[in-house]
N, C-alpha and C positions, 0 to 999 in steps of 0.2 A: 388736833381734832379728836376729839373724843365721842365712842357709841352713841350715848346717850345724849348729846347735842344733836345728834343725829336723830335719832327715836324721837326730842322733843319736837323739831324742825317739821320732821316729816308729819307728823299728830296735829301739831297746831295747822297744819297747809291742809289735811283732809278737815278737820275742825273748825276752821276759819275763826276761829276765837280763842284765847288765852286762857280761858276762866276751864270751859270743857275740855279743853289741851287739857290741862295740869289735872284736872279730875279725871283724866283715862287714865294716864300714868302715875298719876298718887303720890304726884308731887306738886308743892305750895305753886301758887303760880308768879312771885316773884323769883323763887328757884328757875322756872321755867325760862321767864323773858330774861334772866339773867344767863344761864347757859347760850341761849341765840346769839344773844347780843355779844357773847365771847366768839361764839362761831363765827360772826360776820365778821369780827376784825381780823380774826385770823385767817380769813379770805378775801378780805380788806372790801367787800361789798354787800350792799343792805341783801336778804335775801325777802323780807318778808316788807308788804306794805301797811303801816300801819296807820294812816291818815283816812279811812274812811270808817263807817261803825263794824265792817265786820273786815276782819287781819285778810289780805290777799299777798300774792306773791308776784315780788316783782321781775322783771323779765330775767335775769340773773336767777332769782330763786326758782323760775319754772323749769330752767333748765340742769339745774342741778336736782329738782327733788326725783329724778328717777334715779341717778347714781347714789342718792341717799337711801333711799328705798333698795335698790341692788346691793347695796353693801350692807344693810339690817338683814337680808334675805339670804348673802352667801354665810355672814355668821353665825344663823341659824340653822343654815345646812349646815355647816362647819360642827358645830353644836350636836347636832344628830348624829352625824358621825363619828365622831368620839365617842355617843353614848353606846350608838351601835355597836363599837369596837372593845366596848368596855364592859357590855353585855348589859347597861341601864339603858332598856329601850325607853322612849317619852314621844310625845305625841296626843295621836289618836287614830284610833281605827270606825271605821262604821261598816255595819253589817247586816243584810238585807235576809228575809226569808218568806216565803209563802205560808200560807195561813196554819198549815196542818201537817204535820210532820213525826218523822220517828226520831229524826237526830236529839240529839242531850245535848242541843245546844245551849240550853241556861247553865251545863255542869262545864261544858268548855269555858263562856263566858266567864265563870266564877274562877277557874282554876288559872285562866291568862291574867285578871286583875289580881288576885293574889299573889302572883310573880314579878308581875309589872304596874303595879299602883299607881304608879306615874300617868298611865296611858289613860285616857277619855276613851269610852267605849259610851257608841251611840248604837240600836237595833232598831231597824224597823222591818215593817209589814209589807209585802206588795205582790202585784200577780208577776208571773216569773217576765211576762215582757218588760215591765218596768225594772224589773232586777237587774235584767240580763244589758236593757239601756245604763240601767246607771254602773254597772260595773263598766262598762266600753268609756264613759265619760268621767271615772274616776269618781263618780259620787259613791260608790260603796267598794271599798277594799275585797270584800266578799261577799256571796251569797247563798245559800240555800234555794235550787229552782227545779224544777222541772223540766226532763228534757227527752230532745227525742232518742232516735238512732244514733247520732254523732253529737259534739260539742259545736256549741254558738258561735259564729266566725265571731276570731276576736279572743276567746275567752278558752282556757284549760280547766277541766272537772275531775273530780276523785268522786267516784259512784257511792252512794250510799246505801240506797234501793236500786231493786229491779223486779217488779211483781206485775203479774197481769192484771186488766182493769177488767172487772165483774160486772155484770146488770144484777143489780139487787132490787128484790120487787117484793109486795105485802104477799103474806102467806097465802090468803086469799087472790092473787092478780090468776089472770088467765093463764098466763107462762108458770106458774107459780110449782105444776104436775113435772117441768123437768129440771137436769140439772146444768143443763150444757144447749147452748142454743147455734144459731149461726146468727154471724153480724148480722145480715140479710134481714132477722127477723125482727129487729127494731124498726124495718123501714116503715117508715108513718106512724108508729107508734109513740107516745105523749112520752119523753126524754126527762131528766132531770138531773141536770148537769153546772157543774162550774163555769163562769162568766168565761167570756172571749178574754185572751190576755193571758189568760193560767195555762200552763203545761197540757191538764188534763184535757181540756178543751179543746187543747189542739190537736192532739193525737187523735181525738175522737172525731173530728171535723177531717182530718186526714186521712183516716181508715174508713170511714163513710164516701167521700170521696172517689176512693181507690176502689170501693162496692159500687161506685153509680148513683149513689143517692145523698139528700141534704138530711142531716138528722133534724125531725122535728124537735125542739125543746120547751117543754111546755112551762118550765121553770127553770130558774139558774139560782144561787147562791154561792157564795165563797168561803162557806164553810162547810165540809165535808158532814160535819153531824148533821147539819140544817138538810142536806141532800135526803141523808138517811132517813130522820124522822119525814122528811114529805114524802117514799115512798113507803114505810110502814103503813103511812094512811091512804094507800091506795090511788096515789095521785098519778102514778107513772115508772119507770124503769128508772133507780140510778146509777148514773155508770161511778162507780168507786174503784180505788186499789183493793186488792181482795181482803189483805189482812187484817184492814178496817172493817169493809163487809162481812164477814166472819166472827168480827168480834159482837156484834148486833145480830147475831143468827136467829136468837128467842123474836124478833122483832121482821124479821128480814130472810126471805130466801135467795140465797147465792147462787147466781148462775153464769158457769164458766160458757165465757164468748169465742168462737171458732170462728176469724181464725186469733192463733196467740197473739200476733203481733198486734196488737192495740195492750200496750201496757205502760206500767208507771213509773219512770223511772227519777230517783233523786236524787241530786248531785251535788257537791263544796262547788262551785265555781270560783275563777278568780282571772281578772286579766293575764293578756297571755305576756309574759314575763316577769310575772309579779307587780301588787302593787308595788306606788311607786315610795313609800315611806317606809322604815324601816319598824316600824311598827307593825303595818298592814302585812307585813313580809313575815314575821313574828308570827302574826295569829294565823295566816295560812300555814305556816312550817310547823305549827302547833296540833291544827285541825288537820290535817295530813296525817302526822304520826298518830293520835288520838284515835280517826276514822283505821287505820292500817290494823293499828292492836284490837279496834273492837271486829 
């Protein structure tokens, strides 16, 4: 019994056809039905039905194609582990982050597939609930989120940031004559903040809260500049991390919120005991030492 009788068996049973069997695996498809058909004598029973127009399996083949499938599966782990030992990680990792950020993550990126060529690296976007979901479910190895006071059950972080979150308002707004306000004084006033779902959001929903009050929002977006420019023009208070606000001062007056604790803080996250590929494990123990030196 050879892998690859295997590999074809299993292909053709989710394919239900010979011709698209042998075109996933990029082999002729008399190659193909020829390998089977040595597989079944060698188990001395048909596994595959082929008397109607599309290939099924017969009760012998249904019960064998999970132990075919588990044994393509362990030599794949097998496989990984060796490379792992051998220091040629392969694979793939994917990796989550929020829209607006300080990390250099596209320099990490670059300097992990330079190392490791092998590995598939997929990024995406999303608000830190959806990140923080799909790290728990194994759909992202890592991410880039926002968080509060403590770490997300479930999930271990390496802090990146920790800054206070500002109300930035046009030169001209009313609030505009100080530099420092109380939370209190946003109450009923026209807001301008990041969607529900985002780190920032939430902090700000929970510090309002802890004062008594629901923050009016008179606008949301998901990207920080988009915040900025709608209050240059007068639209409302945005609540931002400071060092952003700051950086838009000619446009923008800064005013620090009493009390501190409403601030921003951003994290590496990653299931808590690593993901589970030896890959994923790779780019954390990467982005760890990486974040430690900077």
């Amino acid at each position: 019994m050879e892998l690859r009788q295997l590999e074809y068996f299993v292909t053709v049973a989710e394919e239900r056809n010979f011709t698209r069997a042998a075109e996933k695996v990029r082999v002729a498809q008399p190659g193909v039905s020829a390998q089977i058909r040595k597989l079944e004598r060698e188990l001395g029973q048909e596994l595959l039905d082929r008397s109607g127009r599309r290939v099924g399996l017969t009760e012998v083949g249904a019960a064998f194609l999970p132990h075919a499938r588990a044994a393509l599966a362990a030599v794949e782990r097998a496989r990984l582990v060796v490379d792992e030992l051998a220091g040629l990680v392969r694979g793939h990792v994917a990796v989550g982050t929020v829209t607006s950020h300080s990390a250099e993550l596209p320099a990490l990126l670059t300097g992990f597939h330079r190392d490791h060529p092998a590995v598939e690296i997929t990024l995406a976007e999303d608000t830190t609930d959806q990140l923080v979901e799909g790290l728990r479910t194994g759909r992202f190895d890592a991410a880039i989120i926002s968080v509060g006071a403590g770490a997300p059950a479930g999930l271990e972080l390496h802090m990146i940031e920790d800054q206070p979150v500002v109300a930035a308002v046009a030169h001209d707004h009313e609030l505009a004559a100080r530099s420092a306000i109380p939370l209190d004084a946003l109450r009923g006033r026209p807001l301008i903040s990041m969607p529900r779902g985002t780190g920032l959001r939430a902090r700000l929903d929970e510090a309002c809260a802890a004062a008594g009050f629901r923050p009016h929002i008179a606008f949301e977006a998901g990207d920080p500049g988009v915040l900025a420019q709608l209050a240059a023009h007068g639209l409302g208070a945005a609540l931002l991390p400071r060092a952003f606000a700051e950086e838009r001062a000619d446009t923008l007056r800064v005013l620090t919120i009493d009390p501190p604790e409403l601030r921003g803080r951003l994290a590496l996250a990653w299931r808590s005991g690593g993901p589970h590929g030896p890959a994923g494990r790779a780019l954390v123990a990467r982005a760890r030492e990486e974040l430690r030196r900077v």
